[in-house]
N, C-alpha and C positions, 0 to 999 in steps of 0.2 A: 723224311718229309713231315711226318710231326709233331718232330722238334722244331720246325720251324713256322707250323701253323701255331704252335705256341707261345714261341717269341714273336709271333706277328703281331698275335692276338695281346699281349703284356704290354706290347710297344703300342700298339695304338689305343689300348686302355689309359695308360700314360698319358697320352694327350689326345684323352677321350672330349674335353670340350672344345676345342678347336675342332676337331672329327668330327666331333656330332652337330657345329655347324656344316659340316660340308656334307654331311651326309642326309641334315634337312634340307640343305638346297637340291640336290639329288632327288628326294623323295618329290618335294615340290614339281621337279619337272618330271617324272613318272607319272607321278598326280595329274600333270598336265596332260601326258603323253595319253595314259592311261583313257581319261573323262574322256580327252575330243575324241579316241578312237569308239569308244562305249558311245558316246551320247550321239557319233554319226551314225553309227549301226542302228542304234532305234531308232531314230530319226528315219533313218530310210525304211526300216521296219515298219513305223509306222506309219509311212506316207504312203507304202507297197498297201497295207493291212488295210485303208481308210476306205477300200472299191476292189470286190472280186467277184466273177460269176455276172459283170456286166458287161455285155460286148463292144455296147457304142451309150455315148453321151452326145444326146443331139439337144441344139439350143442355137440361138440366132444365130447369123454368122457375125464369128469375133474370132479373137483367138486364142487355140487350142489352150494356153496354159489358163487361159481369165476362164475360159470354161470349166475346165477343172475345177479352178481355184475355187470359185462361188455354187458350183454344185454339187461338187463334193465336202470340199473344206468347208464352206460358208464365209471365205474370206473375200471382201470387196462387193461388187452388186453386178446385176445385167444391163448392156448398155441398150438392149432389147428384149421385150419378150414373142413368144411364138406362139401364133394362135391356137384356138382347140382344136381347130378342121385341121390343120397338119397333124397333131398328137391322133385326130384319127383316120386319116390318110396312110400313116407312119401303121396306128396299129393292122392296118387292112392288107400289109401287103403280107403276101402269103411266105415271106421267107421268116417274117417277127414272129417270133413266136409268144412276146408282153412285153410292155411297154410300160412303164411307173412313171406319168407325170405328177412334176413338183413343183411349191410354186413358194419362192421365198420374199423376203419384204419387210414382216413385221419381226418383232423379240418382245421379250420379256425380262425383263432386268438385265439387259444385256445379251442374255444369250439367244439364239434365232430361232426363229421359229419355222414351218417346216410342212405348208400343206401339201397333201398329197392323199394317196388312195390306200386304199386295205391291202391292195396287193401289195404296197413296202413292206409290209409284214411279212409276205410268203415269199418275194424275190428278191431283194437285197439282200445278198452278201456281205461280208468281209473276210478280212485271214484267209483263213483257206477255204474258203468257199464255207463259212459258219454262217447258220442264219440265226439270223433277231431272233432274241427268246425274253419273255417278260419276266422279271423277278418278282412284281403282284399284278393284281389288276386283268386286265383283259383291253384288247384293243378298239380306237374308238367307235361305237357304233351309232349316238346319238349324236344329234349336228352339232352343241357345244359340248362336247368331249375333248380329252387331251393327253397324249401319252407323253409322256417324259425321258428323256435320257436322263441316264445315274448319278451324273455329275451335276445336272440342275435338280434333283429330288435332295439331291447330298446337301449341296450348298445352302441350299433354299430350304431345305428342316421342310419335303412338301413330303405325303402322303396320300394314297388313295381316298376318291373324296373330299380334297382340300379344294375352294375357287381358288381360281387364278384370273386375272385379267392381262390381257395380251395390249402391247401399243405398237402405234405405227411409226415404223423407221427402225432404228439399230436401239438406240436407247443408249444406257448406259447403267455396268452392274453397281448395283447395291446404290446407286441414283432413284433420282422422282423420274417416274412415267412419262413423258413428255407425249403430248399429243394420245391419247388413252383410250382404249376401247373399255369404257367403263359400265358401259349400257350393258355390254355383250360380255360375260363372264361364260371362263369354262370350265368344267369339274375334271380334276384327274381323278382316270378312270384306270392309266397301268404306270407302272415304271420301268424299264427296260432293263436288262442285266447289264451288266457293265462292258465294253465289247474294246474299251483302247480307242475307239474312233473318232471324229467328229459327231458321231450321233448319241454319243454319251453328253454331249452339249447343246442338243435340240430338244424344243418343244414341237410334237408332231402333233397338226389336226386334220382333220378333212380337207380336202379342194373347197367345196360346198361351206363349209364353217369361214373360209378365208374370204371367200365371195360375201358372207353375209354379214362380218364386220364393217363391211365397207361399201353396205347400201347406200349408207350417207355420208359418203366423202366423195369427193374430185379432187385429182390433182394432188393429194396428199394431203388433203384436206378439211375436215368436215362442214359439210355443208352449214349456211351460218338458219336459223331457223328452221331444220328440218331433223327428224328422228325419226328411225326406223325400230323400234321397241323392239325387244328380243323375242316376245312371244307373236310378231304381227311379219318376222321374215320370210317364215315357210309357205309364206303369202305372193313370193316374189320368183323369179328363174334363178335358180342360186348355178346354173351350169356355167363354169368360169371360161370366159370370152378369152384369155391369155391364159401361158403358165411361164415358170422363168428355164428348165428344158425337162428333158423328159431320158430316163433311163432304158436302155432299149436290151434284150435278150431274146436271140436268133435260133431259130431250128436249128442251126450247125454253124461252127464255125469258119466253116468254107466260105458261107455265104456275106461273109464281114464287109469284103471290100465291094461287093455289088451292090448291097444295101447304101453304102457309105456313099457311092459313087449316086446311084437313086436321091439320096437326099442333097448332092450337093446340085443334084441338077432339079432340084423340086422346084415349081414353075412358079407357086402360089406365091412363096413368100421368100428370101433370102436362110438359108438352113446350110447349120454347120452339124457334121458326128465326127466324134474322134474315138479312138480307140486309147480309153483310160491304160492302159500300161506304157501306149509309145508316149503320151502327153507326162503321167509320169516321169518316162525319163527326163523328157525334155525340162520340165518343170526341176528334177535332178540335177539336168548340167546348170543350171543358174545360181543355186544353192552351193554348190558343188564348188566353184570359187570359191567361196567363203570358206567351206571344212577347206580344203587345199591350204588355205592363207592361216587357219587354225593348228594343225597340224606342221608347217611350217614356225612358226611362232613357239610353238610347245617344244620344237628340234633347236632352236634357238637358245630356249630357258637349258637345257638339257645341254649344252655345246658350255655355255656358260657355266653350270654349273661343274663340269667334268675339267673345265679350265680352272676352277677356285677350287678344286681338289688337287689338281699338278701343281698350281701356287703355293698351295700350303702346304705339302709334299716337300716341294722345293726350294719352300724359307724356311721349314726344319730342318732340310739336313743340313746345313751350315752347322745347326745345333747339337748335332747327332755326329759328327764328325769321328771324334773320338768314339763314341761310342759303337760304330762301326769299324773304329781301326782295331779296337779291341776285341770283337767278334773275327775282324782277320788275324788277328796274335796267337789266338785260343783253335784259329785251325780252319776258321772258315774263307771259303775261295770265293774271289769274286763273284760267279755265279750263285751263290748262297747270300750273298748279298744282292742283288738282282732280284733274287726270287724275293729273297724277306719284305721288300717293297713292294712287289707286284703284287705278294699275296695281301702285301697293309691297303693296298688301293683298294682289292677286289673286296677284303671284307670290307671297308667303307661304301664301297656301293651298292654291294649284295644288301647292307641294309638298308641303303637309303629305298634302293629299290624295293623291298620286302612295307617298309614305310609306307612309300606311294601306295603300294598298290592296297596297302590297309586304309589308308586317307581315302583312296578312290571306293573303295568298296562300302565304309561307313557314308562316306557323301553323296553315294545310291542311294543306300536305306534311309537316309534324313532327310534328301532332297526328293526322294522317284515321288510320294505323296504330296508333295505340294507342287512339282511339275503336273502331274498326272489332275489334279484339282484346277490350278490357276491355267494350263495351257494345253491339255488333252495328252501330254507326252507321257508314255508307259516306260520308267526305267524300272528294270527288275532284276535282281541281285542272281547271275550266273554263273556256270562257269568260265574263264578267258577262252576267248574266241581264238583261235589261229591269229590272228594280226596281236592280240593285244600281247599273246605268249613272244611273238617276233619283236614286239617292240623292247619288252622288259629285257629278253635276250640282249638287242642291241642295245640298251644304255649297261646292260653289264658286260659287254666284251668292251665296248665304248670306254667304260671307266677302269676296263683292265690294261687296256690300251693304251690309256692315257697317263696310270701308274707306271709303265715302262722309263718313261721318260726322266725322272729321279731315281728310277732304278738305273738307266743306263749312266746318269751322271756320278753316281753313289759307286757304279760301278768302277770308274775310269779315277777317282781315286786313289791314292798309292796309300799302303800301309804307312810311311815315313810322314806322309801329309797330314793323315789323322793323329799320330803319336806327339809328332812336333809341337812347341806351344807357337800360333801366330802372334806376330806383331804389328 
């Protein structure tokens, strides 16, 4: 057996450059194989990690996935918001055990911004039930205060200390301010530890600081001759009339669906709560197409390239003729000729695969930090998961598979046919 990894190994060093195209096209689609199954894993990882340790997300009635998406994500807007009498209706009944309302709308160089109360600090989750920890600073206590996710402290060179000014609407990064709370500045006073989530992308302030930017606008707009001076607001009911919904955490989890059923029948106002894991999914099957059509697509590259391996397997051995008939003169059987090919295929893909999954691994470390900066997404260099080991498996039994088949022809052969010269 050996001797014959050795002449496999001679012979396809031989025509090592033809090989080591079919062996980068291999790599490529392990590469593919490899990425979509890694980048859906975090992907779900981190959409699972974005909300844990909250039982219900209540906010107008809409639906469940747009709720999600905008209060947790900060993706999209509310097509409602929900008064303060329900946020304290909601906190009054005896099964809630806190309640975090949040109220979204304005940004800062693009990224969103994020009022809400001091309890975000002590009851939001993620991962596994991790809570918010500050990396400096302390959380806000003065009305223009402002805490920072990591990712806007990163990008933005801010530090403890620094003003910021906040504008109205979504904005746009590394843009001019469009419509600008520029009367109303706030000092970062913490920055958050880094946590993987959408809140590594918020600027968080008070309820009370978000009311008081917007003494002097309507409509989205500010008032034309009118100014409400930064030092003359604490003059005003800064208690916010709306919020956009509110994070709920119950005495027990028994009490999920009764609560749930409470708010959908709340009389005052139209009210939706979901249960962040089942909206999760649901927001999963949607996305879910897409890896499906991914992973298809990558079996695809991978079918093809195990094809242009039989190909060129196939248009050598014409070339190889003799030199197989002479391997049967010298003593070897058919069957040793079968194998000599099966094993020239496997070591072509054993490396192409070994390739990918080096392509796939360096394309983590170069790519996870500027994913993880431009789009919140955490890739981090692991060990293969069970799927990814299945996968590399199956393009290597795949391309051992698919070397039979110029083995089986190299087979059927006759000694006389390789000796003879064609005409």
């Amino acid at each position: 057996m050996s001797a014959l990894w050795s002449i496999a190994w001679r012979s396809a060093w031989n025509r090592r450059f033809t090989l080591a195209l079919t062996a980068f096209s291999i790599a490529l689609a392990t590469l593919l194989l490899l990425g979509t199954e890694r980048l859906r894993t975090e992907l779900r990882a981190n959409f699972t990690a974005a909300v844990s340790g909250t039982d219900l997300i209540v906010g107008a009635r809409t639906g469940s996935t747009q709720l999600l998406l905008y209060s947790v994500f900060r993706i999209g807007s509310a097509t409602n918001n929900m008064r303060w009498e329900s946020v304290q209706a909601l906190q009054a009944q005896p099964r809630v055990a806190w309640v975090v309302p949040i109220s979204l709308g304005d940004s800062h160089r693009g990224f969103p911004v994020l009022a809400t109360t001091t309890d975000y600090f002590t009851h939001f989750r993620y991962g596994a039930r991790q809570s918010l920890a500050l990396q400096q600073g302390r959380p806000f206590e003065q009305l223009f205060d402002a805490v920072l996710g990591a990712d806007v402290a990163q990008q933005l060179g801010y530090t403890v200390g620094q003003s910021v000014t906040l504008a109205h609407g979504a904005g746009t990064v590394g843009g001019a301010l469009a419509n600008e709370h520029a009367d109303k500045p706030f000092t970062v006073v913490g920055i958050l530890a880094r946590t993987g989530t959408p809140v590594d992308r918020t600027v968080h302030i008070s309820l009370q600081a978000m009311e008081a930017i917007h003494l002097d606008w309507v409509g989205g707009a500010p008032l034309p001759g009118f100014r409400v001076p930064a030092d003359q607001v604490r003059k005003f009911d800064l208690q916010p009339k709306t919020v956009t919904a509110a994070l709920v955490g119950l005495q027990s989890r028994a009490a999920v669906f009764s609560v749930q059923r409470w708010i959908a029948g709340y009389g005052a106002e139209p009210l939706m709560g979901i249960l962040p894991g089942v909206a999760l999914d649901e927001l999963w099957q949607v996305i879910g197409a897409g890896e499906k059509a991914l992973l298809a697509m990558s079996a695809l590259v991978g079918v093809v390239s195990l094809a242009g391996l039989v190909s060129t397997v196939l248009a050598g051995l014409n070339e190889r003729r003799r030199e197989l008939a002479v391997l049967r003169a010298v003593g070897a059987g058919p069957w040793h000729v079968l194998a000599l090919l099966a094993l020239e295929g496997a070591l072509v893909t054993a490396l192409g695969v070994l390739l990918g999954a080096a392509l796939a691994a360096a394309g983590i470390a170069l790519l996870g930090p500027w994913l993880q900066a431009q789009h919140g997404l955490t890739l981090s260099l692991s060990a293969p998961t069970a799927q990814e080991w299945t996968l590399a498996g199956a393009v290597l039994l795949a391309g051992w598979l698919a070397s039979l088949l110029p083995g089986i022809r190299a087979y059927r052969l006759s000694l006389a046919d390789g000796l003879s010269p064609r005409t």
